[in-house]
ChimeraX commands (.cxc) that place a marker at each C-alpha (Angstrom):
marker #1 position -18.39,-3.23,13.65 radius 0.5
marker #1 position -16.38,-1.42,10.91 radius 0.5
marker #1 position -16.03,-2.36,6.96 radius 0.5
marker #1 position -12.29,-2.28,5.59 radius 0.5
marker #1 position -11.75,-0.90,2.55 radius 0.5
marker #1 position -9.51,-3.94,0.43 radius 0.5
marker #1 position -9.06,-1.41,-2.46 radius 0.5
marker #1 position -9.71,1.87,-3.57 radius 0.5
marker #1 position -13.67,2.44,-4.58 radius 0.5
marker #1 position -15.24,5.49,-5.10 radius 0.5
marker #1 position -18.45,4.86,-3.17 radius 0.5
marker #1 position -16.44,3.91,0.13 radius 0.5
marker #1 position -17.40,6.90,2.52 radius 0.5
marker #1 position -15.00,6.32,5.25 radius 0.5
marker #1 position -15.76,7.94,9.29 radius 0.5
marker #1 position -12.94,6.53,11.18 radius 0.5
marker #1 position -9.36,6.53,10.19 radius 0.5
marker #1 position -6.07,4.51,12.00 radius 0.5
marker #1 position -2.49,6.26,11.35 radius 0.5
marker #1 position -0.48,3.72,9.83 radius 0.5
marker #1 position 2.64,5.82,9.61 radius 0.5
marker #1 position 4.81,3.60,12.19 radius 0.5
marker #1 position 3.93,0.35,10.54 radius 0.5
marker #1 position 3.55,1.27,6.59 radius 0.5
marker #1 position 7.10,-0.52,6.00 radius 0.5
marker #1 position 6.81,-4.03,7.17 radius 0.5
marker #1 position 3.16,-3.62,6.13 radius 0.5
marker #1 position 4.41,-3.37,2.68 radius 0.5
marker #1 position 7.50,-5.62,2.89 radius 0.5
marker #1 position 4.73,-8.53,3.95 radius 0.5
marker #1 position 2.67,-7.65,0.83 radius 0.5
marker #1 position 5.52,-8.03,-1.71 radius 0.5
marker #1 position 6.24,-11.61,0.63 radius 0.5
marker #1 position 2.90,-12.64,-0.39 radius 0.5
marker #1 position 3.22,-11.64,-3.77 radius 0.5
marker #1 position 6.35,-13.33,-4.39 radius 0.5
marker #1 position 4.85,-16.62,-2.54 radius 0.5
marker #1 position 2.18,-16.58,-5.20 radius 0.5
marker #1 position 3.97,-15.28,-8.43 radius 0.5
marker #1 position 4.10,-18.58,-9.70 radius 0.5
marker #1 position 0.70,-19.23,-9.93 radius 0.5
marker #1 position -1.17,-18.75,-12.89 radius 0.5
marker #1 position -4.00,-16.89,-11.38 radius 0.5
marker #1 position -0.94,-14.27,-10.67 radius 0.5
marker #1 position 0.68,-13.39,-13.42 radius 0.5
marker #1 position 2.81,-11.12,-12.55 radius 0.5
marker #1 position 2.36,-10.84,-8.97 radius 0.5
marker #1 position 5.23,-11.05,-7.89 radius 0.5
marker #1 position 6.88,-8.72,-10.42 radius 0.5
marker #1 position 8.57,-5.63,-8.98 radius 0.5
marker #1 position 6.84,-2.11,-10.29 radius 0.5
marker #1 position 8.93,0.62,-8.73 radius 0.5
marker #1 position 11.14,1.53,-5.86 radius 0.5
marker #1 position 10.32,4.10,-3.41 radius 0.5
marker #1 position 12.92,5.76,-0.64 radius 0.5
marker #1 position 11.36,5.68,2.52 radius 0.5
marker #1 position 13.65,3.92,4.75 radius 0.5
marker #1 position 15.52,6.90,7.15 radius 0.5
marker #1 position 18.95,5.67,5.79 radius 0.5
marker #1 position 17.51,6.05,2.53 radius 0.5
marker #1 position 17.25,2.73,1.31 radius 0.5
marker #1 position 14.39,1.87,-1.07 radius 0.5
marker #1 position 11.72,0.01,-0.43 radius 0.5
marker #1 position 11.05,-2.69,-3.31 radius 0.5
marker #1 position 6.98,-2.29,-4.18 radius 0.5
marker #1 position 4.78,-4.89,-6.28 radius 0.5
marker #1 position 1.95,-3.63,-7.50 radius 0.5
marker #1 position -0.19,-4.56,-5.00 radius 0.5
marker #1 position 1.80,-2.99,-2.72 radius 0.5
marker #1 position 1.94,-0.02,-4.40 radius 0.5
marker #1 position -1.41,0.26,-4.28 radius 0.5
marker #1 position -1.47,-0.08,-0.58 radius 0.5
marker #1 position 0.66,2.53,-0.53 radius 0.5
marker #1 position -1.02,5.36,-2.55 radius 0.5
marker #1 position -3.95,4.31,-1.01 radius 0.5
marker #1 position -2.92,5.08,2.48 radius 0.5
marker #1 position -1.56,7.97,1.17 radius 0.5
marker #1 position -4.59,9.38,-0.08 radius 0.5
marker #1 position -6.86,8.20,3.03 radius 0.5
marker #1 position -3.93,9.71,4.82 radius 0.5
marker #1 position -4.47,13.16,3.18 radius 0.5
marker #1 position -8.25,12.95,3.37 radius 0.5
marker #1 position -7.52,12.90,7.52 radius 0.5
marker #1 position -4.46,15.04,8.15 radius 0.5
marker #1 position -2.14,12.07,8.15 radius 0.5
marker #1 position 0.99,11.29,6.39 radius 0.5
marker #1 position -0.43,7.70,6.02 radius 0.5
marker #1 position -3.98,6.07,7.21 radius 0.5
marker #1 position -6.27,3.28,6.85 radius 0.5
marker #1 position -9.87,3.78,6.17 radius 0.5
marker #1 position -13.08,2.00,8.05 radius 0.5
marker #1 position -16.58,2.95,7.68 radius 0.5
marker #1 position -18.44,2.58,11.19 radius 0.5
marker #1 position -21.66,-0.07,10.21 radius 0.5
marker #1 position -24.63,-0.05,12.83 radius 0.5
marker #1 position -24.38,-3.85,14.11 radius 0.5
marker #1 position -27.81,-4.07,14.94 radius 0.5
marker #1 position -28.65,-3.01,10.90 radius 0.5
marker #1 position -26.15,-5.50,9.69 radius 0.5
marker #1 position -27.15,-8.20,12.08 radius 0.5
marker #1 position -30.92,-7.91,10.66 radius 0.5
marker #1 position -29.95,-7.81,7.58 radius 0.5
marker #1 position -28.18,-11.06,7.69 radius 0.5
marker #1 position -30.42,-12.42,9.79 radius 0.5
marker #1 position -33.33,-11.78,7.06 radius 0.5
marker #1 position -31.22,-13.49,4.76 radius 0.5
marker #1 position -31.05,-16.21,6.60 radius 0.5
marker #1 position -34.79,-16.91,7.42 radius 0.5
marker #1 position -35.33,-16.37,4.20 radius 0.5
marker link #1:1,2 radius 0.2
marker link #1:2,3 radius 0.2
marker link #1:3,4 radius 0.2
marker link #1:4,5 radius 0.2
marker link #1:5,6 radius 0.2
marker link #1:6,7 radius 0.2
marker link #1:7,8 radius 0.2
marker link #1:8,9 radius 0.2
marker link #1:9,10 radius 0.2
marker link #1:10,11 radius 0.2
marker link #1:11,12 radius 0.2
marker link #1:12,13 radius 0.2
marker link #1:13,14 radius 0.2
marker link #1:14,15 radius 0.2
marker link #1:15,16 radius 0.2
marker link #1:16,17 radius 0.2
marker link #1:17,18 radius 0.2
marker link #1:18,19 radius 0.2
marker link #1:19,20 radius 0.2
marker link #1:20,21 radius 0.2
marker link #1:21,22 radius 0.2
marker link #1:22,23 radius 0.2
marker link #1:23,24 radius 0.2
marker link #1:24,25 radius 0.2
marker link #1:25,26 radius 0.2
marker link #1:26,27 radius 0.2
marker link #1:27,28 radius 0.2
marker link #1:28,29 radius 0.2
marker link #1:29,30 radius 0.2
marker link #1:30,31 radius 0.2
marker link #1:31,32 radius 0.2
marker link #1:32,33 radius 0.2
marker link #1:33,34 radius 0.2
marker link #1:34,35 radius 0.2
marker link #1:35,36 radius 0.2
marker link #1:36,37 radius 0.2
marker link #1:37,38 radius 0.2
marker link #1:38,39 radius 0.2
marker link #1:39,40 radius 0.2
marker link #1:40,41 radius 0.2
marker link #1:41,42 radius 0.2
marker link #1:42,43 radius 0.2
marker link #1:43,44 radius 0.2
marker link #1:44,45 radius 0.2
marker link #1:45,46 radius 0.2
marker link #1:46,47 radius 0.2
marker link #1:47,48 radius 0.2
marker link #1:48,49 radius 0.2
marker link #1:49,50 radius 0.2
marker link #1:50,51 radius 0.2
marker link #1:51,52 radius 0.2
marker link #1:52,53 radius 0.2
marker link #1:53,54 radius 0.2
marker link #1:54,55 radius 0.2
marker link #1:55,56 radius 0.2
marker link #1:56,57 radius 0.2
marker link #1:57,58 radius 0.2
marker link #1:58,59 radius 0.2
marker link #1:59,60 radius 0.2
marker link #1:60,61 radius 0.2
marker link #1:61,62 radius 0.2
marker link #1:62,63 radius 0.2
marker link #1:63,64 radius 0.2
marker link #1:64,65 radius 0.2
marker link #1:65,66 radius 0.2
marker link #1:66,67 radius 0.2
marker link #1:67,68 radius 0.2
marker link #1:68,69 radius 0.2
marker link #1:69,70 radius 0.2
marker link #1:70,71 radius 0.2
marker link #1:71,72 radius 0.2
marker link #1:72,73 radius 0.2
marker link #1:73,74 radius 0.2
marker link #1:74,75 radius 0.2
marker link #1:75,76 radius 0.2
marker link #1:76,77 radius 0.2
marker link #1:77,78 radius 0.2
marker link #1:78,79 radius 0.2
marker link #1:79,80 radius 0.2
marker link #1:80,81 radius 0.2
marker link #1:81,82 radius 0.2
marker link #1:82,83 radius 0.2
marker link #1:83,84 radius 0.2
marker link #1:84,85 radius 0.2
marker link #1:85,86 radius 0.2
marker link #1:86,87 radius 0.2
marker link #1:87,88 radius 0.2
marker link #1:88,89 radius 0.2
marker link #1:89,90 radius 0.2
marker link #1:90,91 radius 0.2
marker link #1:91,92 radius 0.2
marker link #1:92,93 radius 0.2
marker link #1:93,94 radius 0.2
marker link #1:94,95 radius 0.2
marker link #1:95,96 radius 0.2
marker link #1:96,97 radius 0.2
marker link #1:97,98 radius 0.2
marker link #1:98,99 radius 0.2
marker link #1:99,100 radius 0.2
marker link #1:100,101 radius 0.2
marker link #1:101,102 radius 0.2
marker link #1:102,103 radius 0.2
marker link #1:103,104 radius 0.2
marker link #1:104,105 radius 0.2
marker link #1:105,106 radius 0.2
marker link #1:106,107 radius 0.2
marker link #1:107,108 radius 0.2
marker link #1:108,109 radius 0.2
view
């Protein structure tokens, strides 16, 4: 069982990382679809809003980024660098047997 790290935290130690070089692009195309989808909702002001542009198609084409998925994107960028990768997502390998006691406990209790 691994944890998934949904944004960038200081106290997540990750042990295994995934290159996501191949599939960064339609990664981050479906997070600005999202975005848009809920940019009219008033929990998401401004979700949908377009923060910057960044080149990375090979034609050179830029890639439209929200922020959300500009955050995706520096993130795997930085868990990228931390393992030797252009790009990567971070998981922390959790001891099932720990986690299944644990919510076990909780729910005897």
């Amino acid at each position: 069982m691994y944890s998934y790290e949904v944004y960038p935290q200081r106290e997540f130690r990750p042990d295994v990382f995934i290159d996501i070089g191949d599939v960064l692009e339609p990664v981050i195309e479906t997070i600005n679809f999202f975005r848009k989808l809920n940019a009219e909702s008033p929990q998401a002001e401004r979700a949908g809003h377009l923060e910057a542009m960044m080149k990375v198609y090979p034609s050179g084409e830029e890639l439209p980024l929200t922020a959300w998925a500009e955050l995706k994107l520096c993130t795997s960028r930085v868990r990228g660098h931390q393992c030797g990768l252009r790009f990567a997502e971070a998981y922390r390998a959790l001891d099932s047997r720990a986690v299944g006691n644990r919510l076990l406990d909780e729910i005897v209790s």
